[in-house]
N, C-alpha and C positions, 0 to 999 in steps of 0.2 A: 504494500500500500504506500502510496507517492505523500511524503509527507505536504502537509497544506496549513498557512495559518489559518489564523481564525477569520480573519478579514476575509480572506479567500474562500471559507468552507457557507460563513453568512450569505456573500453575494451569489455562490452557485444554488443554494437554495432557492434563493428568492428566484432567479433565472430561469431554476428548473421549472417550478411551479407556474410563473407564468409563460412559458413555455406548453404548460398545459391549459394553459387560458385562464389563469386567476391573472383578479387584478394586486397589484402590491403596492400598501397603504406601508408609508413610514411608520415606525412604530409612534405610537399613541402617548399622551401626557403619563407618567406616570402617578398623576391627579387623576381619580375615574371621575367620570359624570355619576355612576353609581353611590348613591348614598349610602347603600349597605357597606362599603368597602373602603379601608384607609389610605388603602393604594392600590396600582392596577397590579392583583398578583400573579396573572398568567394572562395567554394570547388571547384569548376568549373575551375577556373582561372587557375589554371595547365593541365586540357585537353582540352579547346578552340579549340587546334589545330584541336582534332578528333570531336569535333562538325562542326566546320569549313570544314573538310574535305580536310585540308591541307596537314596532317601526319594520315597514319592508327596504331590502336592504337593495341598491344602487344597481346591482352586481348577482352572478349565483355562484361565484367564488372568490377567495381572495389567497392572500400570502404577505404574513408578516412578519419581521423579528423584532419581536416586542420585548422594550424594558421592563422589568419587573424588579418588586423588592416584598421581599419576605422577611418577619419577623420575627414567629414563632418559633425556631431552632437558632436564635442567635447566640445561645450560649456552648452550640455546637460548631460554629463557624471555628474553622483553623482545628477542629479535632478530629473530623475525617476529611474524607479524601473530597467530597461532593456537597456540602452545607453551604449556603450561600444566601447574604442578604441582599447584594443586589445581580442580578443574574439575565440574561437576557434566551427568550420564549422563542424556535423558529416553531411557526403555524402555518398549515392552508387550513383553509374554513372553505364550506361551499353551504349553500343554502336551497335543496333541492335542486342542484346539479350534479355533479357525479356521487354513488353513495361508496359502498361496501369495496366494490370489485377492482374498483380506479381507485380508490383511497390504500388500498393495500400493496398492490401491484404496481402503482408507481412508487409508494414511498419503499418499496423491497428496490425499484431501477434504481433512484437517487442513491441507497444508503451503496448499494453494491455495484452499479456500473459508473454511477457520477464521482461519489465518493472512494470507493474501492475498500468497503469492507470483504472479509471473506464471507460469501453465504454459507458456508460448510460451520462455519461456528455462531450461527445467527439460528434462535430458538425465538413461538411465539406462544403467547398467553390467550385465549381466549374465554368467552364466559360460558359457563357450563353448556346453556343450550344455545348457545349460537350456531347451527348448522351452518350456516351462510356463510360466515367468514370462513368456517372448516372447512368450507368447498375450496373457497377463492385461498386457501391458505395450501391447500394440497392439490387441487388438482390445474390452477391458474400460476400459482410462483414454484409449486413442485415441493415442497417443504413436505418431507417425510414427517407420517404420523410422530413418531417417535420423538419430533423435535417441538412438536404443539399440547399444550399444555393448559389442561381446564380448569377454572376457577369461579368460586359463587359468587355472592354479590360484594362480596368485601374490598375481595379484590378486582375485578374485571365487569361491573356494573358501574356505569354512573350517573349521578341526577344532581340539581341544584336544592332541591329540596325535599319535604315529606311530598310533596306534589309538583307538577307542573313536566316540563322535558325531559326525560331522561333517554338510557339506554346502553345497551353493551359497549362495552370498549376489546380492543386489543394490542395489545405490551409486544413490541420487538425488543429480544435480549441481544446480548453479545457476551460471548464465552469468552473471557480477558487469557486463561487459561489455568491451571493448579498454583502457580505463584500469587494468584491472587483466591485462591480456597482456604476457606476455615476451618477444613480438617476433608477425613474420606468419606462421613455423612454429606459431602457437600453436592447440593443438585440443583437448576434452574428453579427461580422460588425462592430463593435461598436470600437472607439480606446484605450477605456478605458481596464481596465486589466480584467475586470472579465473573456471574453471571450477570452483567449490568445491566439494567433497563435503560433505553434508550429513547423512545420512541413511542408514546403511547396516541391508538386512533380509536378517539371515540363516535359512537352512532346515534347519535342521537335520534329515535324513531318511534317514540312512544309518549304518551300524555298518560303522567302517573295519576291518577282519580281516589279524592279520599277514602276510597275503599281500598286501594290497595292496587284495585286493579290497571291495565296498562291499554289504552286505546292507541291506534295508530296514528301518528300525525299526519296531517293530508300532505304535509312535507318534509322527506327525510333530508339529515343535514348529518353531516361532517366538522370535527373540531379535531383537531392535532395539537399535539405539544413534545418539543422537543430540548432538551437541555442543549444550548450554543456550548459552553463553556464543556460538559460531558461529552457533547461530540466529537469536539477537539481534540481534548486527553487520549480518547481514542486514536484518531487519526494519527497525532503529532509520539505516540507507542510512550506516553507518562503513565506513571502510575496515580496521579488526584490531578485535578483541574489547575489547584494555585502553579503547576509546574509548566503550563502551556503559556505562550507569548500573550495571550490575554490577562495572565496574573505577574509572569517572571520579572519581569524588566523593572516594574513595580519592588517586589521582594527583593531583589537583587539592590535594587539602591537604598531600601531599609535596614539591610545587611550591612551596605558598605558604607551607612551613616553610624550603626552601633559597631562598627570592627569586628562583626563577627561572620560567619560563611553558613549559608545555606546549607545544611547537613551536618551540622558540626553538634544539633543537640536539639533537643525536644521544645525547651522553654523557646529558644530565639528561633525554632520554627514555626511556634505557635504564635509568636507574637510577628513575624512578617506574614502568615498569613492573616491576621485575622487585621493587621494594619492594611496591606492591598485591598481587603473585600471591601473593607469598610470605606477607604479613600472613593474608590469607585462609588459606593452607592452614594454619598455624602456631595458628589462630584455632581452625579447626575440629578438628584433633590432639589437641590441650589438651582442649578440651571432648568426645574422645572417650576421653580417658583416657588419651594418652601422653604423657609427661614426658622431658624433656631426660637423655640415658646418652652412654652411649661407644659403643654397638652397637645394631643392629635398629632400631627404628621410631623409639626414641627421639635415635639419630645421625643420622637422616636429620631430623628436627624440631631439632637443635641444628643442623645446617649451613643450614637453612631459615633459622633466626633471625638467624645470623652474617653468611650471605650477605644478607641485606633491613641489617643495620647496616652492613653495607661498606659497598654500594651508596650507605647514605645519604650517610655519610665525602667517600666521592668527588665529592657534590656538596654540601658542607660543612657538611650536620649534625653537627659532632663531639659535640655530647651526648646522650644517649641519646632518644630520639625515638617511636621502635616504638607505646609502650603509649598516643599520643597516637591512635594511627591506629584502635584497637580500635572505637570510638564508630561510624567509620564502617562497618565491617563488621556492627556490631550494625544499625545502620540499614538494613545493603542484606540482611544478611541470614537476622535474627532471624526472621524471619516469611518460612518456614514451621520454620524449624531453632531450636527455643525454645534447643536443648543450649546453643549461644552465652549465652543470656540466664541461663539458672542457672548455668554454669560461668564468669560473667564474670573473678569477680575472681579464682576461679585463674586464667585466664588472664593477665588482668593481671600479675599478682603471678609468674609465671614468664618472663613478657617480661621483665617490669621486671627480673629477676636477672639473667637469662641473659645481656640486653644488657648491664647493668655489666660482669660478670665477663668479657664479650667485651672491652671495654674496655679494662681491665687488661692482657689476653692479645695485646692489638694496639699498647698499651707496651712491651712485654715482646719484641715480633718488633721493634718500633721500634730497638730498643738491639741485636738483631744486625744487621739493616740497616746501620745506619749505622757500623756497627764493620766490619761486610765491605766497605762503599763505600771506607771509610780505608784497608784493606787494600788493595783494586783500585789504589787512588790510590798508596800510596804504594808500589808497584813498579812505577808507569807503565801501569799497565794501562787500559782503556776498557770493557772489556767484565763485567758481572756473570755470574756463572756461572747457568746453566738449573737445576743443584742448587740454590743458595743459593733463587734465586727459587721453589723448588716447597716447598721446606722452609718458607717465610716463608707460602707460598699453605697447604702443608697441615698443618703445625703451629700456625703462629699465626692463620691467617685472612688473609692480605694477599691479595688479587686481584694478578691480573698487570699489571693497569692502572693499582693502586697506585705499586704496586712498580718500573714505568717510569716512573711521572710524579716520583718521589722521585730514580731517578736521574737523568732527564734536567736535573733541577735541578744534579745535583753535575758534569755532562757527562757520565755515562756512560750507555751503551745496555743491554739485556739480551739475553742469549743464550736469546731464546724459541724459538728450536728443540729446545736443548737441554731447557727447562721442559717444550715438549708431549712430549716421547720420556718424561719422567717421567711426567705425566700420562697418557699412555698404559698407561704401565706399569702405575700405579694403578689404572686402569676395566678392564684385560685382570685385575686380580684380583679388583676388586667383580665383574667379570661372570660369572668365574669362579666366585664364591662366592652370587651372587645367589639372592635367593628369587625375585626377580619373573621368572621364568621360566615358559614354559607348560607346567607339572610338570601330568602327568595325576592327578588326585585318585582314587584306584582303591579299591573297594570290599573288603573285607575279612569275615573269619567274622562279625564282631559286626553287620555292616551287612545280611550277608546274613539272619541272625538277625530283625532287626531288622524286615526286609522280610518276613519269614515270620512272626513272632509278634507283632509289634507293642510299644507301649510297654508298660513290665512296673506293672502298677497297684501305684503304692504308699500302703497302707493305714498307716503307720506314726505320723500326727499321734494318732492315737487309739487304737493297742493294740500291744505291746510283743509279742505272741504270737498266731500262727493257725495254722491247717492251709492246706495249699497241695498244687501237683501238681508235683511235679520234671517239667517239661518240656523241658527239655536241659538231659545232663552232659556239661561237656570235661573232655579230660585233653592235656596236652603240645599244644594248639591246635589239637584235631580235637574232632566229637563223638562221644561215645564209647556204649556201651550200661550199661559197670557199671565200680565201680573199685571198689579193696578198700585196707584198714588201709596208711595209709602214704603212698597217695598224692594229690599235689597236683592239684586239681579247682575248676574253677568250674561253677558253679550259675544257670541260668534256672528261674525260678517260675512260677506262673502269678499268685500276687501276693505281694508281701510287706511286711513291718514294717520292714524292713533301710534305714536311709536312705543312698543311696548318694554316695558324695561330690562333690562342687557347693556353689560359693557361697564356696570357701575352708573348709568343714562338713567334715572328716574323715567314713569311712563307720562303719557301724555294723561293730560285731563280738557273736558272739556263738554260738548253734549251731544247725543244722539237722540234726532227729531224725525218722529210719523204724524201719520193722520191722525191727530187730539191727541199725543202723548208727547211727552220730553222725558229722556234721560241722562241725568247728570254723570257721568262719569268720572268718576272719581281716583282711580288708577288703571294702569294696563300692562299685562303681567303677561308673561309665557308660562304658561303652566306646565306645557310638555311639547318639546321640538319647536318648532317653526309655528306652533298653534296661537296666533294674540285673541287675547280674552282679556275684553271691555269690562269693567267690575264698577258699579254705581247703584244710582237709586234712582225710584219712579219718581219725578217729583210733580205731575200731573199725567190725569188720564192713565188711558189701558193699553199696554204694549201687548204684541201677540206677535206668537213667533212666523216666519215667512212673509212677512210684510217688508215694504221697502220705506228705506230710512235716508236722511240723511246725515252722515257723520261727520262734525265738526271741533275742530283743535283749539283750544284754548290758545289766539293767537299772542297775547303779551306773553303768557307762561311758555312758549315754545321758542319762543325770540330770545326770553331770558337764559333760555335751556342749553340755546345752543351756541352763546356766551360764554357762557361759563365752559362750554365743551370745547369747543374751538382753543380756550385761552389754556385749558387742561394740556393739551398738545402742546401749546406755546412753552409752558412753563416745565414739561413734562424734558423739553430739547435744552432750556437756559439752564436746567440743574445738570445737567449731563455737562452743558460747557462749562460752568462754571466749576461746578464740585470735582466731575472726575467719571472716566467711563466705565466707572462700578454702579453709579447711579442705575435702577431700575425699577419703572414703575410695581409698586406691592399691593395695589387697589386702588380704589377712588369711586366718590359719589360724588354725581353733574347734578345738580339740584337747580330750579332756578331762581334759589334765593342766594346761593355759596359753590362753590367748587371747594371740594375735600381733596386731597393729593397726597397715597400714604408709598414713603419712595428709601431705598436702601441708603443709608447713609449711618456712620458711627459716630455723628457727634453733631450739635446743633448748630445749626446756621449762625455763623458771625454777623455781626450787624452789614458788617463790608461784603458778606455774601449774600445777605438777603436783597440789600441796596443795589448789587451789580445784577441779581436775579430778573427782579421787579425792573429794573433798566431796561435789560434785554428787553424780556417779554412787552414793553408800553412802546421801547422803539417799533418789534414788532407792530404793533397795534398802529401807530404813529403811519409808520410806511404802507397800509391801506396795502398790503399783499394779496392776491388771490387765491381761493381753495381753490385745487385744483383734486377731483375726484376720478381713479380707473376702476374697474374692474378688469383683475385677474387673476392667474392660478397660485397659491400658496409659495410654491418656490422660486417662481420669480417676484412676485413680490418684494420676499427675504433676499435673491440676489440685488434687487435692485435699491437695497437698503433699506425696507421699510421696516422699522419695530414692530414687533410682536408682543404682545400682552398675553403674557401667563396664563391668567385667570379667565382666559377666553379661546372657546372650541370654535375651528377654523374648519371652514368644509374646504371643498375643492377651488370654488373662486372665491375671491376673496374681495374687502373693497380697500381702496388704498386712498386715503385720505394727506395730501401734500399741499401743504404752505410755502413755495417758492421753493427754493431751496433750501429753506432755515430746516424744515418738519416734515418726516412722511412718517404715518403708520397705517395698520391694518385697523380700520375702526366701521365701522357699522352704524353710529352714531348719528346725530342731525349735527351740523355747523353753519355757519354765517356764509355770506359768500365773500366775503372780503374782510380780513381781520381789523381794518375800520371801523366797521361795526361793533366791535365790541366796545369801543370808546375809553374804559381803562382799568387798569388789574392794579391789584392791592392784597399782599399777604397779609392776613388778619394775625396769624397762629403759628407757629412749628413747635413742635413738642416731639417728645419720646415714644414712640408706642408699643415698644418691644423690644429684642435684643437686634441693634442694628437696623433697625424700622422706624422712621420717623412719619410725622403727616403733619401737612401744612394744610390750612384753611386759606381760603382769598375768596373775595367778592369781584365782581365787572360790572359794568354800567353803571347803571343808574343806584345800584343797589351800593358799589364803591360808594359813589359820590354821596350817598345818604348819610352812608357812614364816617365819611370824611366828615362832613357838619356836623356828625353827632361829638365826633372826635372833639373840632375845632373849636366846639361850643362849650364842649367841657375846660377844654383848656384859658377859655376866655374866663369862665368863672371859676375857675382855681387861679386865675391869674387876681380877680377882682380881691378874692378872697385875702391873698396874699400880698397884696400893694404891692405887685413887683408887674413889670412888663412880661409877656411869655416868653421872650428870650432869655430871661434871667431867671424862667420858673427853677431848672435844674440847679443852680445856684443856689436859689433861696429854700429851695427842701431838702438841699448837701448840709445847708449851716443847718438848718435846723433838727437836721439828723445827727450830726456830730456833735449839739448840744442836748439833746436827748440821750446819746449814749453815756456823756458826764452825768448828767442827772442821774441816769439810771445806775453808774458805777459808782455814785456817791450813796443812794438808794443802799445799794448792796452792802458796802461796808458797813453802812450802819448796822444794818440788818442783821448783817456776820457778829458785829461786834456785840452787840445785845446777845445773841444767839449763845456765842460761847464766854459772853459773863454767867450769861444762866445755867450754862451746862457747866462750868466747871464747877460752880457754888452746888450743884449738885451731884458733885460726884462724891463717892462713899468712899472711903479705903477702911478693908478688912486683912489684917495681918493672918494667912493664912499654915502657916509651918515655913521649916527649912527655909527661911528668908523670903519666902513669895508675899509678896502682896497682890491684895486683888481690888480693883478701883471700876465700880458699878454707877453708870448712871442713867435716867431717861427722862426725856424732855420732847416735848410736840414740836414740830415743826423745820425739823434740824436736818440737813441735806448729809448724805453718805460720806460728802470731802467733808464736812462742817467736823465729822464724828472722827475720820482719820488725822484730822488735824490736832485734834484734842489727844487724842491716842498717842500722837506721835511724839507729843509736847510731853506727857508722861512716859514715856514709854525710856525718852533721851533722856531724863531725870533719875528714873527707877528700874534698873538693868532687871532687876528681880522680881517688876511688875507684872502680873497679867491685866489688862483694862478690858471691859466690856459695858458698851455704851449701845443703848435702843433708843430709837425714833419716829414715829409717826408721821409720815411726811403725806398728807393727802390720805391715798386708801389701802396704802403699802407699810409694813412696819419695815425699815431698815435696821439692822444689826453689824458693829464693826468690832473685832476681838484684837485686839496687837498683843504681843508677849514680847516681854526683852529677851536679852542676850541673856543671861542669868539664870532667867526662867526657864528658857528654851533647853538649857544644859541639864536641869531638872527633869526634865521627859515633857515639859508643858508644849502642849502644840494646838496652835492658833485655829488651825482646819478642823481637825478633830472635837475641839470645844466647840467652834461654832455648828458643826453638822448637828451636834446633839443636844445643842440648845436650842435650834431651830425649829427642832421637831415639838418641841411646846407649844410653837403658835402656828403651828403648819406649816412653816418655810422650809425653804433648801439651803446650802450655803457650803462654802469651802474654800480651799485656800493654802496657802503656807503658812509653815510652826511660825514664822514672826508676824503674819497679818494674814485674818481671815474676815471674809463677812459674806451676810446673808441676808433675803427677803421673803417676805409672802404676806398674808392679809393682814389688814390691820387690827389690832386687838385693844382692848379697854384698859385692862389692868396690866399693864408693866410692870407693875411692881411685884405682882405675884411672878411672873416672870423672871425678874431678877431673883428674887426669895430661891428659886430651885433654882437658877442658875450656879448662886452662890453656890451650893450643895455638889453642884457636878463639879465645878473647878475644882472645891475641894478634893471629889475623889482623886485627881489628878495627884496628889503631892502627897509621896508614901514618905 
């Protein structure tokens, strides 16, 4: 077999296939439109709908190699040979064009005449009663009984859910041979590697019915799925996938950043495998538009990044390293995925933060660590508890094989039974809460709609009013025949002006008028595909469905709409010039009262960059430019430079929306005809809104300008206010801020000084043995420095002191314990006093033998408090 990389073995698939008349769709976001789903986990996952029979599909066959990322075995990633979180799907699909006979007998051509497997070591699975494919398997490819292999539904059935498509499948293996067998029990079936699965086709030809039973679909379909990366390993004669030119080049340079050689040892193989898997998937995330949160797609891309920086730790990269390895993935796998190649330097530029700010966060577990080890140690203990370790693993990021190599340095073990019954605990509620579940995606009124009437033509780039046919009324989410004054109704057209909302676009509002009725429309939504649905109220007379209307656009709010839309693009191009070409738009709402604009950047606009921003974008405005609007097909488009927006699914043409030469993108949107029209832009806002996500607010037109007088007006009367002119406002509210801060620090000291006349004239001293003294006191109001201060004062007087001082401050009791040098030689220790004093009024507390302290609720009597304090210090002093 003629070795092939991977790039090579991707495009002959795709070749092959259409070749046989599929058509070949670049792989898909790996964002599904699927709500069920957190990402797209296999090749299928983009046409559900046409298995579903929700959407009829373009085409009756296709050919993909679709991105995909799994999440559920990532703590298997780098431990065999085939785990993978981000991994890429080759599929054909057909939809009631070729079934059984073509689905098997060419992918048996591809695997063995295109690719050059051996057929002599290629075994198939089929399901038990599948006759049918038993034919095409023995008596159409020749595949001796011997080598086909029957199995129930566990293995070799499949369905999306308790109901709906299902149907046999069948598994082509490949015999690797006895170097890869588990022993001489070993046979096809078997989960070990020798016998690999390769290639599973399944048939979907039956509608499962909640009884159990299986009806035949009036159309049979085809779904394939193939491991890219498993294929590979094969072909290229490796033994696991990280070792083929889609993972090595990768591994190879996280080797020769830690000094150590691929095969040299277990740990630093584990740790550049599981750094490659994850750069890649982390690589491809970014560039599809999710960014680093606390929840959803974006926590799974933050523990991707965490866990590849651990890994690296553990074989002594301690400085940030990540954004070094990017180069390489652009080289294995820019070509055919350009997304890597325009999203680089977001990427970049979110590695590079994420991993600092890891950094920090793995200081930060470092210093409880080594504070609990002290603890372990100093009550004779050996053992780290399986809490402390899970806390360290899922608060700060520490791995478990950190976390024992730190203690076996100080001699202690960890209580890893204890950590995985956490761990468990943890995955029993991700699983519990999962998206990635086989949630049936089920059809609903809009979809059914949808299937019947098709997409609703909308005319509205070019006229604000038409006549139309009310083609379905609902009411209460049925459809209905007529509805009268009062109530809430939505509206199918046969076409309309209405732009319904997409793109971040608010919908249109406005009214739809018959013979005696009006209705108000009041948003316009896409409920499902290409379907716009009118949503309002009767607000006179009786509408009735099939009647002809006229539908009309609220023309000030559409003017203002596409203002604010137009200047979204304007300002979408000035932060890009300005900031840097990491900038990417991360959402946005066109409203037409505001434009919202939320865009990747790690740090807030400078005055001097908001001001150069707001410049551009009003020259723009100033210079009266022309939209210039094409339609055309997706990749020229993107050759021809136009932005693409993430969070937006692109069919085959596309519209391309360009302002001279300043702006093009792909937008679908209404705009002005001449950036004149907008009159003038004005950032309200930029703020933070996530890690690396910022959003800026602005107004246009008319709505600016309002706001400008609201602005100007204020400032006239904080001007009056303060007998100063407004050029001198910032002046005169600096002086008077700087003598507010005296005021306030003369405030303090008095405050302080009262504070601890009081507290000293209250403190106790009790002569306690062996030269200890013990000095107790408590007073309302007293701040935690207020209490070390006084501590400290005694403490530097009376080496032989222990002091313990309580406070009330608000709705918290604070507690501060100092012990001298004296004391401390005595066995007296400051931590220890205060944990066990604490527990009196329900606080926590700890610390070091010469200063301790603690908090928790507030309590009445302190004095009784003190009363058994005194008691416990004493046991202190034998």
């Amino acid at each position: 077999m003629e070795w092939k990389s991977g790039k090579e073995i991707r495009r002959l698939f795709v070749d092959f296939w259409v070749s046989k008349g599929a058509k070949h769709y670049d792989s898909f976001s790996l964002v599904p439109e699927d709500p069920t789903l957190l990402f797209t986990i296999a090749g299928m996952v983009p046409f559900k709908k046409y298995y579903l029979g929700i959407a009829e599909p373009d085409v009756d066959s296709a050919v993909t190699s679709q991105k995909c990322v799994r999440t559920n075995d990532i703590d298997n990633v780098g431990r065999t040979a085939r785990h993978h979180t981000f991994f890429e799907m080759l599929g054909n699909f057909s939809w009631g064009g070729y079934f059984k006979k073509e689905s098997i007998t060419w992918g048996w051509e591809f695997l063995t005449e295109v690719i050059g497997l051996d057929p002599d070591r290629m075994y198939a699975t089929i399901y038990k009663d599948d006759e049918e494919a038993f034919d095409v398997w023995t008596k159409d490819v020749g595949l001796p009984d011997s080598r086909i292999l029957r199995f129930g539904e566990d293995e070799n059935f499949w369905f999306m859910g308790p109901q709906g498509p299902c149907g046999p499948d069948s598994e082509i293996l490949y015999d690797q041979g006895p170097a890869f067998s588990c022993g001489p029990d070993c046979k096809p079936g078997c989960d070990c590697d020798r016998y690999l699965e390769i290639w599973n086709h399944v048939f979907t030809q039956y509608d499962r019915q909640e009884d159990g039973s299986l009806l035949p679909l009036p159309r049979k379909n085809i779904d394939t799925g193939m491991g890219l990366e498993r294929l590979t390993s094969l072909v290229q004669g490796v033994s696991n996938d990280f070792e083929t030119d889609l993972f090595r080049p990768i591994m190879d340079h996280v080797c020769d950043m830690a000094g150590i050689g691929y095969g040299d040892g277990p740990e630093g193989d584990m740790a550049a495998k599981v750094i490659s898997d994850h750069i890649r998937a982390v690589s491809f995330m970014i560039a599809d538009g999710i960014l680093p949160s606390n929840d959803g797609q974006g926590y799974v891309l933050r523990r991707l990044l965490r866990r590849a920086a651990r890994y690296g730790r553990l074989i002594g990269l301690k400085k940030a390293f990540l954004t070094d390895l990017i180069p390489n993935v652009m080289d294995i796998m820019a070509d055919p995925y350009r997304e890597l190649l325009d999203n680089r330097l977001t990427i970049e530029q979110v590695v590079a933060v994420e991993e600092k700010r890891f950094g920090r966060t793995l200081e930060q577990g470092s210093d409880l660590l080594h504070q609990e080890i002290s603890s372990v140690l100093a009550g004779d203990g050996s053992i780290l508890s399986g809490d402390v370790a899970f806390e360290l693993y899922d608060t700060y990021g520490y791995p478990l094989e950190l976390t024992r190599e730190i203690c076996e340095e100080k001699g202690l073990s960890v209580d890893e039974d204890g950590f995985r019954r956490e761990m468990e605990v943890q995955r029993e509620r991700a699983r519990s809460s999962s998206k990635q579940a086989n949630a049936v995606m089920t059809g609903d009124l809009y979809a059914e709609l949808l299937s019947e009437h098709g997409a609703t033509p909308f005319l509205g780039y070019d006229s604000l009013e038409m006549e139309a046919d009310l083609t379905v009324l609902m009411k209460d989410g049925k459809v209905v025949d007529s509805a009268s004054t009062g109530d809430s109704v939505e509206l199918l057209l046969s076409r309309t002006p209405f732009y319904a909302e997409r793109g971040g676009q608010v919908g249109d509002q406005g009214f739809v008028k018959g013979d005696g009725f009006v209705v108000e429309v009041e948003d316009t939504l896409h409920p499902a595909g290409d379907l716009i649905v009118h949503r309002g109220m009767v607000t006179s007379g009786t509408v009735k469905s099939g009647c002809e209307v006229r539908a009309m656009v609220d023309r000030d709010r559409r003017e203002a709409i596409t203002k604010n839309h137009t200047a979204t693009h304007l300002l979408h191009e000035s932060l890009i010039r300005v900031l840097g070409g990491h900038v990417r738009q991360n959402g946005s709402l066109v409203s037409d009262r505001f434009l919202r604009f939320d865009y990747t950047h790690f740090e807030p606009l400078s005055s001097s960059e908001q001001d150069e921003v707001e410049l551009m974008v009003n020259q723009e405005i100033q210079n009266n430019k022309p939209l210039k609007v094409d339609e055309t097909d997706l990749a020229t488009a993107k050759n021809l430079g136009a932005k693409a927006l993430f969070e937006e699914k692109y069919g085959d043409k596309v519209r391309v929306v360009s302002i001279s030469e300043f702006s093009s993108e792909l937008c679908g949107g209404v705009h002005v005809r001449a950036t004149g029209e907008i009159g003038l832009f004005k950032i309200i806002n930029d703020e933070s809104i996530g890690s690396g996500i910022r959003r800026i607010t602005a107004m246009t037109g008319m709505n600016a300008f309002r706001n400008y007088q609201n602005i100007t007006g204020t400032l006239k009367e904080l001007s009056s206010n303060l007998g100063v002119r407004p050029a001198r406002l910032i002046e005169k509210i600096q002086s008077m801020d700087e003598e507010n801060r005296e005021l306030q620090k003369k405030l303090q000291r008095y405050t302080i000084r009262s504070a601890m006349d009081d507290l000293k004239e209250s403190v106790v001293k009790t002569d306690i043995g062996q030269g200890v003294s013990l000095y107790v006191a408590s007073i309302e109001g007293v701040t935690p420095d207020q209490l070390r201060e006084v501590g400290d004062s005694i403490k530097d007087k009376d080496p032989g002191s222990v002091t313990l001082l309580i406070s009330s401050d608000g709705d918290r009791t604070q507690m501060v314990c100092m012990v001298g040098s004296g004391a401390v030689e005595k066995g007296l220790h400051g931590g220890k006093i205060v944990k066990e004093v604490a527990v009196l009024f329900g606080g926590k507390g700890g610390g070091k033998p010469t200063m301790a302290q603690a908090g928790g609720p507030k309590i009445d009597d302190m004095k009784d408090i003190l009363d058994k304090a005194v008691a416990i210090v004493k046991g202190y002093v034998k």
